[in-house]
C-alpha positions in Angstrom: 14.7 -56.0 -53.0 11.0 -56.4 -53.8 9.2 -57.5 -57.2 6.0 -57.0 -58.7 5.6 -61.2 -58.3 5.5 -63.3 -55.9 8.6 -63.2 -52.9 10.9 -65.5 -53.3 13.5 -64.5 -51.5 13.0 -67.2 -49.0 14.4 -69.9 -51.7 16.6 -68.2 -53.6 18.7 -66.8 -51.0 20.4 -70.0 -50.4 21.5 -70.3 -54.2 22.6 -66.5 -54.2 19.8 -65.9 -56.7 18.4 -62.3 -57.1 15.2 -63.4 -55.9 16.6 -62.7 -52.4 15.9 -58.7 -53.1 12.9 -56.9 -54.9 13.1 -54.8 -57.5 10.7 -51.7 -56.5 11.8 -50.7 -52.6 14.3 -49.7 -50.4 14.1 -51.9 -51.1 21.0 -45.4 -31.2 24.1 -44.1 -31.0 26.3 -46.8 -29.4 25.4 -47.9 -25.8 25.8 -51.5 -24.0 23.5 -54.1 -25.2 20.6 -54.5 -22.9 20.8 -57.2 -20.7 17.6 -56.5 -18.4 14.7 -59.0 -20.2 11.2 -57.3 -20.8 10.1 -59.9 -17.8 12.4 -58.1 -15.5 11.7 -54.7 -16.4 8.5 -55.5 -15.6 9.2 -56.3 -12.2 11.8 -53.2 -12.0 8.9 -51.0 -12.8 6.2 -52.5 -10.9 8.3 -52.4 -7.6 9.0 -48.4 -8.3 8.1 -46.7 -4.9 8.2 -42.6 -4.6 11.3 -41.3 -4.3 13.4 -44.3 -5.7 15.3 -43.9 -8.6 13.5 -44.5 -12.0 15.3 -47.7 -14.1 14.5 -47.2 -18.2 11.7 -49.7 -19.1 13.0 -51.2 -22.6 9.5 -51.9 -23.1 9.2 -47.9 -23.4 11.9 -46.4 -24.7 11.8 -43.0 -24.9 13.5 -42.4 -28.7 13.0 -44.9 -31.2 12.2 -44.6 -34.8 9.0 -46.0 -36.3 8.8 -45.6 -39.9 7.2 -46.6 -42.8 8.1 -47.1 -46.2 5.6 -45.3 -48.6 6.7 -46.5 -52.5 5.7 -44.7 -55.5 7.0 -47.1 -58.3 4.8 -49.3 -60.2 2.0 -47.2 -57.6 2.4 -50.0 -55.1 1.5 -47.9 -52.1 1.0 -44.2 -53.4 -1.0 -43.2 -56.0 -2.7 -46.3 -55.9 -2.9 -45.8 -59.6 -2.4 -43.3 -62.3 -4.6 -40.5 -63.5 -6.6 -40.2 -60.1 -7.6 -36.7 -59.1 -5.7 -34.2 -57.3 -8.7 -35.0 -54.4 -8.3 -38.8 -54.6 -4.5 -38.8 -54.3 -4.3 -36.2 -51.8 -7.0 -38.7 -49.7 -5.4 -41.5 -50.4 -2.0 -39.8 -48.7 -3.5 -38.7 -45.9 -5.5 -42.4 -45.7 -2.0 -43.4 -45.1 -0.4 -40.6 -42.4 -2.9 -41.4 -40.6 -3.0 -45.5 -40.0 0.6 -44.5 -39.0 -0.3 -41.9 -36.7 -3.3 -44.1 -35.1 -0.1 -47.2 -34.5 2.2 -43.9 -32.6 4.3 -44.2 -36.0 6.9 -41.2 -36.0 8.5 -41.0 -39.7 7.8 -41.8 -43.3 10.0 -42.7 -45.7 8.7 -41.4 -49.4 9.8 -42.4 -52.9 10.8 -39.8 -54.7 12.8 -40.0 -57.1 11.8 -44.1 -58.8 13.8 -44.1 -61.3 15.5 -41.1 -62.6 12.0 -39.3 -62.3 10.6 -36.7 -59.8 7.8 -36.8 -58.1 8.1 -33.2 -57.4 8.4 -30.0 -59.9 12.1 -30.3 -61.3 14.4 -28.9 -63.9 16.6 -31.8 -63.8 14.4 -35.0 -64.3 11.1 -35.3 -65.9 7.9 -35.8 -64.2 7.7 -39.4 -63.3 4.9 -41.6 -64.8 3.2 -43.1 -61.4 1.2 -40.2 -61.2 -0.2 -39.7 -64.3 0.5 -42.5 -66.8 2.6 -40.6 -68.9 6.6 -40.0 -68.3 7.1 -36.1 -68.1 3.5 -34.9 -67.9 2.8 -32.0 -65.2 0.3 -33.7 -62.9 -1.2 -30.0 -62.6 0.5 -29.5 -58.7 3.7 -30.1 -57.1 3.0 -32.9 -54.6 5.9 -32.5 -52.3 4.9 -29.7 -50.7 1.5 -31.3 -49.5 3.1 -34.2 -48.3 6.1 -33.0 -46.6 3.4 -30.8 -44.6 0.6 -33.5 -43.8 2.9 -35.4 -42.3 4.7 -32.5 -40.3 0.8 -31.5 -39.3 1.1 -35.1 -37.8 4.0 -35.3 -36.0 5.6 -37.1 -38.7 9.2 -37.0 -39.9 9.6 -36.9 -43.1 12.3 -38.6 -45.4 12.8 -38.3 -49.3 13.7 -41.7 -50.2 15.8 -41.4 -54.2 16.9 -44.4 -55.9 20.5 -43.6 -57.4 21.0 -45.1 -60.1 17.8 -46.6 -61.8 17.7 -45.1 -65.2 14.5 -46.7 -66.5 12.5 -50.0 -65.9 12.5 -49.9 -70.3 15.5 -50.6 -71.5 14.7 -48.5 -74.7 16.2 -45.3 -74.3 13.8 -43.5 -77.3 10.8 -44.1 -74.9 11.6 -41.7 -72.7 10.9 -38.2 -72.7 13.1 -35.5 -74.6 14.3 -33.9 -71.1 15.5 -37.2 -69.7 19.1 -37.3 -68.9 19.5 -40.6 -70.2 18.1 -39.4 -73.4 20.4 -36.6 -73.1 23.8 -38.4 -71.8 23.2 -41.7 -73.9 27.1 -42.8 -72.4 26.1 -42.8 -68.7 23.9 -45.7 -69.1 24.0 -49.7 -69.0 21.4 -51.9 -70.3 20.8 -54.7 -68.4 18.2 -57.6 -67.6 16.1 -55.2 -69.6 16.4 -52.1 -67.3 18.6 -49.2 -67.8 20.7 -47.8 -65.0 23.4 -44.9 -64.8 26.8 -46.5 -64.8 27.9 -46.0 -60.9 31.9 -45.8 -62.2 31.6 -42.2 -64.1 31.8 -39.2 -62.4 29.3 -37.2 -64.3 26.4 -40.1 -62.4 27.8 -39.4 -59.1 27.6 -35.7 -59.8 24.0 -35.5 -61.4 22.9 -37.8 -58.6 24.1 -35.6 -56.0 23.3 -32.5 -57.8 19.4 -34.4 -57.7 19.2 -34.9 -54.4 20.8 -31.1 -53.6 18.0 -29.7 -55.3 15.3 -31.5 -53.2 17.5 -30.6 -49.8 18.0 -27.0 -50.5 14.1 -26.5 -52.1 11.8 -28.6 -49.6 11.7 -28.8 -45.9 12.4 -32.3 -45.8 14.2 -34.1 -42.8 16.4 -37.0 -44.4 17.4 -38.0 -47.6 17.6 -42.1 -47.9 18.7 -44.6 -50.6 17.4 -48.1 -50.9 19.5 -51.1 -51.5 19.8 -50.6 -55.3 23.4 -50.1 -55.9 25.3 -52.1 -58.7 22.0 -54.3 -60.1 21.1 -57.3 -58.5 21.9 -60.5 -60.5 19.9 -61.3 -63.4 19.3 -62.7 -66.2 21.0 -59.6 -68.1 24.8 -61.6 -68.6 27.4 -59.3 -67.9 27.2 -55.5 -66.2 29.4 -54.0 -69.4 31.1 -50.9 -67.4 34.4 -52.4 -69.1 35.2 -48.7 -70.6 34.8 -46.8 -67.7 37.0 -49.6 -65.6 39.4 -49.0 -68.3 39.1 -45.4 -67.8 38.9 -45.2 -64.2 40.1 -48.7 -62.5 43.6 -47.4 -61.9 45.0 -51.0 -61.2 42.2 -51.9 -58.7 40.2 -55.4 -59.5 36.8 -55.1 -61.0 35.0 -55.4 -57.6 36.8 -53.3 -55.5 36.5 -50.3 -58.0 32.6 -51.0 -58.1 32.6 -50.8 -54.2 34.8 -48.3 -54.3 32.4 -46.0 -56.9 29.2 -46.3 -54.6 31.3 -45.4 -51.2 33.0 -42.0 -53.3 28.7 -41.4 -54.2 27.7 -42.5 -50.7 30.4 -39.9 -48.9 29.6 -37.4 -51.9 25.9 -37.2 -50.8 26.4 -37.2 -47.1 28.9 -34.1 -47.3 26.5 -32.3 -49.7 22.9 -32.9 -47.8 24.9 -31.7 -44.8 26.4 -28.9 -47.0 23.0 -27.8 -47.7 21.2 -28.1 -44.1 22.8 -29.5 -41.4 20.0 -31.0 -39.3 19.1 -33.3 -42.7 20.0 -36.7 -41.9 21.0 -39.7 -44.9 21.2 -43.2 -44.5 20.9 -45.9 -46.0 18.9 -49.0 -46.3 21.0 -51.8 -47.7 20.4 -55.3 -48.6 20.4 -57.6 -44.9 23.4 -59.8 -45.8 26.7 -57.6 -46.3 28.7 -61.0 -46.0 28.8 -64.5 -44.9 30.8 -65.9 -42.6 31.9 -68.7 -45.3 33.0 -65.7 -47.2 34.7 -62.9 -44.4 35.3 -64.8 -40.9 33.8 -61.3 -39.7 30.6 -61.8 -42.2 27.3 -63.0 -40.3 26.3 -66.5 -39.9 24.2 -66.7 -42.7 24.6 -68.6 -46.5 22.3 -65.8 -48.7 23.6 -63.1 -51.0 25.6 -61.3 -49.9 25.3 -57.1 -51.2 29.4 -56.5 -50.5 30.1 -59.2 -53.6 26.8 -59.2 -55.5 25.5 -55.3 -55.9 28.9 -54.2 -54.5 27.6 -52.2 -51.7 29.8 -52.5 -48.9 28.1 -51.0 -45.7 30.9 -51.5 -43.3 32.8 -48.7 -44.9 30.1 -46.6 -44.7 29.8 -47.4 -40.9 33.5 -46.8 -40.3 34.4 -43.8 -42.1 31.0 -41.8 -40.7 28.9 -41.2 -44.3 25.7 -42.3 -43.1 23.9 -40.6 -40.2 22.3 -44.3 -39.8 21.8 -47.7 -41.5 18.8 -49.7 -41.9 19.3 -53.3 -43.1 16.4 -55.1 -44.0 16.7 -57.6 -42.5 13.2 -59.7 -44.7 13.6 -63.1 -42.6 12.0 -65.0 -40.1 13.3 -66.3 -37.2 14.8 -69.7 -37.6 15.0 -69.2 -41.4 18.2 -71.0 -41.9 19.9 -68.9 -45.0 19.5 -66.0 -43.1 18.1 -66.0 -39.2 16.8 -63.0 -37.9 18.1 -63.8 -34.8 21.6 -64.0 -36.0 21.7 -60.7 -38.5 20.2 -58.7 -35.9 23.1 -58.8 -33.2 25.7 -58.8 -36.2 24.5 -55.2 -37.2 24.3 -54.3 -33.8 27.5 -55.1 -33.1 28.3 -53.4 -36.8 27.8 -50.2 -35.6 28.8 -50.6 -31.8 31.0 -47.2 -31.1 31.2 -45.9 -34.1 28.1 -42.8 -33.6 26.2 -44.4 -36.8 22.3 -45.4 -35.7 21.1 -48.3 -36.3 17.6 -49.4 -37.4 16.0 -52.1 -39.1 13.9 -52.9 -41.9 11.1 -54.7 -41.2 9.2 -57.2 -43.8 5.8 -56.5 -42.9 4.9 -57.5 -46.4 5.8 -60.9 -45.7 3.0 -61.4 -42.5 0.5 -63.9 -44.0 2.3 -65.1 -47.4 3.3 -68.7 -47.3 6.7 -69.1 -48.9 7.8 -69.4 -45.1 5.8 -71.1 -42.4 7.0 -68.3 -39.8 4.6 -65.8 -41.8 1.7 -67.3 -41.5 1.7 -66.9 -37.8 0.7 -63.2 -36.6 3.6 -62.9 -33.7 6.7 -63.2 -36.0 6.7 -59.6 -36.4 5.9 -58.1 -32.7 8.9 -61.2 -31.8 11.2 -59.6 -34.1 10.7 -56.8 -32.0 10.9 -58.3 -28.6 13.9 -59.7 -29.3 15.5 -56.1 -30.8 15.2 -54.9 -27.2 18.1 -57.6 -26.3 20.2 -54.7 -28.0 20.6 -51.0 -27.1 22.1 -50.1 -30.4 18.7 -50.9 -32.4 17.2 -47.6 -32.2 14.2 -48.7 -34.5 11.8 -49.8 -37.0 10.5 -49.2 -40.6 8.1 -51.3 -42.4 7.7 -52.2 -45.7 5.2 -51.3 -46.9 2.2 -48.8 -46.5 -0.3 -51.0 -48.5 0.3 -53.8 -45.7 0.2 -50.6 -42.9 -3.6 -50.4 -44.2 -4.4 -53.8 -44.7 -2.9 -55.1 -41.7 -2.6 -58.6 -42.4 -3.5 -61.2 -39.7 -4.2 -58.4 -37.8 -0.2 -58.0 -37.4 0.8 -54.5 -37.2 -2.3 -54.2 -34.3 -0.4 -56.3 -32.5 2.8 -55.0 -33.0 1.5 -51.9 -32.3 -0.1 -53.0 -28.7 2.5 -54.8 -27.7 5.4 -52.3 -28.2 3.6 -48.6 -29.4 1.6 -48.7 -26.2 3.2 -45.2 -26.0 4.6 -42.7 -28.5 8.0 -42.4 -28.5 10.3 -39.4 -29.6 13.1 -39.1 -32.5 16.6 -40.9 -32.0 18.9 -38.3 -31.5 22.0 -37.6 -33.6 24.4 -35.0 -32.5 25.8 -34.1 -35.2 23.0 -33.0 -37.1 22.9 -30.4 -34.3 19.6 -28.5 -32.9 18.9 -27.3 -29.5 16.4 -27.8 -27.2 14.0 -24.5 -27.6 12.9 -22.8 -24.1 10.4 -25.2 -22.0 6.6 -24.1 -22.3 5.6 -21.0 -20.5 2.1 -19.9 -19.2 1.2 -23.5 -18.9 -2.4 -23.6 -17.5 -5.3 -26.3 -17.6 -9.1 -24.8 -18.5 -11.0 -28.0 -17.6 -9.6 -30.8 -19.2 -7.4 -28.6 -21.6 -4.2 -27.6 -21.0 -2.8 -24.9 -23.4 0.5 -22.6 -23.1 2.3 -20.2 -25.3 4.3 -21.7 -28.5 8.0 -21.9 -27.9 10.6 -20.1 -30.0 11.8 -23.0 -32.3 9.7 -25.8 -31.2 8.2 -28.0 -33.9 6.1 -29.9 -31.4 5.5 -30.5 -27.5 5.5 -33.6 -25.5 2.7 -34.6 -22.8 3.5 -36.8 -19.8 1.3 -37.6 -17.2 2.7 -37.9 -13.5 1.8 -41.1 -12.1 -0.5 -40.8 -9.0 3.0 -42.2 -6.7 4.3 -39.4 -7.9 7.0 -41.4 -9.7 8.6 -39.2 -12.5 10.3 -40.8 -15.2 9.9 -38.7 -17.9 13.8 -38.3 -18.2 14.2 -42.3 -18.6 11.6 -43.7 -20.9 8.3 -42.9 -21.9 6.7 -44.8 -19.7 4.1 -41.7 -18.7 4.2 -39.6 -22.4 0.6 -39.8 -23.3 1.0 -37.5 -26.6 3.6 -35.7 -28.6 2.0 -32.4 -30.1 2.9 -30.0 -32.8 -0.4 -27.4 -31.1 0.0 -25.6 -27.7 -2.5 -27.5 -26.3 -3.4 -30.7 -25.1 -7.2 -32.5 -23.8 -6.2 -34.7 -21.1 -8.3 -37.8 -20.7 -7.8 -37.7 -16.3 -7.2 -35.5 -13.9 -3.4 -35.1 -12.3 -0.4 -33.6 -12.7 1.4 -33.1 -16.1 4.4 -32.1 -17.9 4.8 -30.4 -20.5 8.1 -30.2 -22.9 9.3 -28.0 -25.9 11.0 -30.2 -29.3 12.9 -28.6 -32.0 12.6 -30.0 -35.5 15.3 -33.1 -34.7 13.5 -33.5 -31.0 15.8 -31.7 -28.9 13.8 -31.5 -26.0 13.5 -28.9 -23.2 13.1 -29.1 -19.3 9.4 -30.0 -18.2 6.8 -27.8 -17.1 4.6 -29.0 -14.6 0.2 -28.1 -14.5 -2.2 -29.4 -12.5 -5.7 -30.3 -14.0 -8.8 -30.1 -11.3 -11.6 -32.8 -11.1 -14.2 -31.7 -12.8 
């Protein structure tokens, strides 16, 4: 998915070359594609009189997911580096919520679990090295905690992001610490291209990496669990995968590359029924490599000539559509417009379509990494990320965003993700919905009065946060449709309005059920 060098993805995808993926990151339920164009809803909502009915503005939607991907490995977005203070990392976090918060972001995707490691106090996996240098060495605190709660202080969702089955970017087994499972179960692991990774076709891998990611669901308040696109290992220089015992073992007359597949969908449907074993309203997805297959290859494939993850890393996300393991997918989909291995603007209806009907979300991963490198022309322009965008809203079934990564969040190159954020975070939005991760809408906001310029009520039973909308002097209320009028979502029972009006006020559980309004008036001063 993403390397330590250069990106050159952009060139190698057209020799299905591993260069298409990097090494170190992750690498709306189903509706009828949109057909109204942002020109037109334009016009729709400008013509809006009282009384008429509202029309949803796609320029506002009311859900949508806006995520970023914050990775631990090799420190390239948090800790910036190892051995900082508990002070300095905990600053450098928050340095991070908070350019989200400031662009109406709603979710963060965390690393983890890197590589076999925990970035949180475990008894299963040592302590992992990108915080303190050294591979099983107690930082001193247990940073989970701290940042599952900054970024619910924030209004931000937050997601445990685990690779499964990165054993160690050393090859060397005897460098690792005493407690390391591949230290202690030698057998489950596969050298190759000088990495170590669990073999995916035992049993005993499946169960220790569900057994991992159980532990964090049942011991933190997180509120997903996602995978990257690191299944079977990209192709390398490393000659041949050798998991010829355990096909001998386990292949049961299946060909080599069905049984792979076949091992990551039994872990994939083994993880979904045990996070939803554990709590019900935690959702898992994955993010998998942007190609599943080309058209040369499956007539049903998209019309693209890259690498494709259903041959290569064996990672077939059409069968995790169909039979329901994922709560959502979200290719990442690391190409331009125009770019001819791989146009955006042919992979994006392909997934769309991909999960048409079948009650699997859909979002995508966004390369904002990529704004202002040169391997492609398209990147050196600002707009090529908002476009991406603008042309997502051609189809209901993309219920989001997440960008790689939060070092490019806080640089923001060419100025991009201020853009991005103007033309299409003009207003917050809430949480995609999934129903079958359950919740309820708690009770709408009692004793809702205004003091001034404040308006404050009484917390709801349930409610993890409130959202504000502001009543349009027409009188015009949309707050059902779109978020055309939400000025602020909340996790306080109270509010400083910036105008005088009318307002409404909503409850939101922890998955953004939401409750009926509550209407206050704030005076003139």
């Amino acid at each position: 998915m993403r390397t330590g060098r250069p990106l050159i993805a952009a060139a190698a995808l057209a020799t299905v070359t591993v260069g298409a993926a990097y090494l170190f990151g992750p690498g709306a339920k189903q509706t009828p594609a949109v057909t109204a164009s942002a020109t037109s809803a334009k016009k729709t909502a400008a013509t809006l009189r009282d009384g008429d009915a509202c029309t949803a503005d796609v320029r506002y939607p009311k859900r949508q997911l806006r995520g970023v991907w914050i990775a631990t490995v090799k420190n390239i977005d948090w800790p910036s580096r190892t051995g900082l203070s508990l002070a300095k990392q905990q600053a450098e976090y928050l340095q991070i919520l908070d350019a989200a918060v400031k662009r109406r972001f709603n979710a963060v995707f965390v690393q983890v679990r890197p590589a076999s490691d925990a970035l949180y106090k475990s008894s299963i996996e040592p302590w992992t090295q990108y915080l303190t240098g050294t591979a099983g060495k107690d930082p001193g605190w247990d940073p989970l905690p701290f940042l599952i709660a900054e970024a619910h202080k924030r209004g931000l969702e937050f997601h445990a992001w685990f690779n499964p089955y990165r054993a160690s970017y050393d090859g060397d087994v005897a460098d690792l610490p005493a407690d390391h499972p591949a230290r202690q179960h030698p057998n489950w692991t596969v050298k190759y291209d000088g990495r170590l990774y669990y073999n995916p076709g035992l049993p005993q891998v499946r169960e220790h990496v569900t057994k991992v990611v159980t532990d964090v669901t049942r011991r933190y308040d997180i509120d997903g669990v996602h995978f990257d696109d690191y299944f079977y290992p990209y192709p390398g220089s490393g000659g041949t995968f050798n998991d010829a015992a355990a096909f001998t073992k386990y292949g049961k007359g299946k060909n080599l590359a069905d049984w792979r597949r076949g091992n990551v969908d039994k872990l994939i449907a083994q993880v979904d029924e045990a996070v939803h074993a554990t709590k019900k309203y935690v959702k898992f997805g994955v993010s998998p490599f942007g190609i599943w297959r080309n058209k040369s290859d499956d007539p049903t494939g998209s019309k693209t000539s890259g690498m494709s993850a259903y041959d290569s890393i064996y990672a077939d996300a059409r069968h995790w559509i169909k039979a329901g393991t994922v709560d959502y997918v979200m290719p990442q989909l690391y190409w331009s417009r125009g770019f001819k291995a791989a146009d955006y603007r042919a992979l994006a209806p392909w997934w769309a379509n991909e999960v048409k009907g079948t009650g699997v979300d859909l979002y995508i991963g966004q390369a904002l990494y990529r704004v202002g490198t040169k391997d492609d022309k398209a990147w050196t322009k600002a707009g090529e990320l908002s476009a991406h965008l603008t042309l997502n809203r051609e189809y209901q079934q993309i219920g989001g965003d997440v960008y790689f990564s939060a070092a490019q969040l806080l640089s923001n190159p060419l100025g991009a993700i201020d853009r991005l954020a103007k033309e299409h975070y003009s207003r917050p939005a809430l949480l995609p919905l999934i129903k079958e991760r359950g919740g309820e809408a708690p009770a709408k906001p009692a004793a809702v009065k205004a003091a001034g310029s404040v308006i404050s009520w009484n917390a709801s039973q349930g409610a993890r946060s409130y959202a504000v909308y502001e009543v349009p002097k027409s009188g015009q209320d949309c707050q059902a449709v779109d978020a055309r009028n939400l000025v602020a979502v909340v996790t306080t029972p109270t509010f400083t309005t910036s105008a005088p009006g009318t307002y409404l006020v909503t409850s939101l559980d922890r998955l953004q059920n939401e409750s009926k309004p509550t209407k206050v008036t704030v005076a003139p001063a």
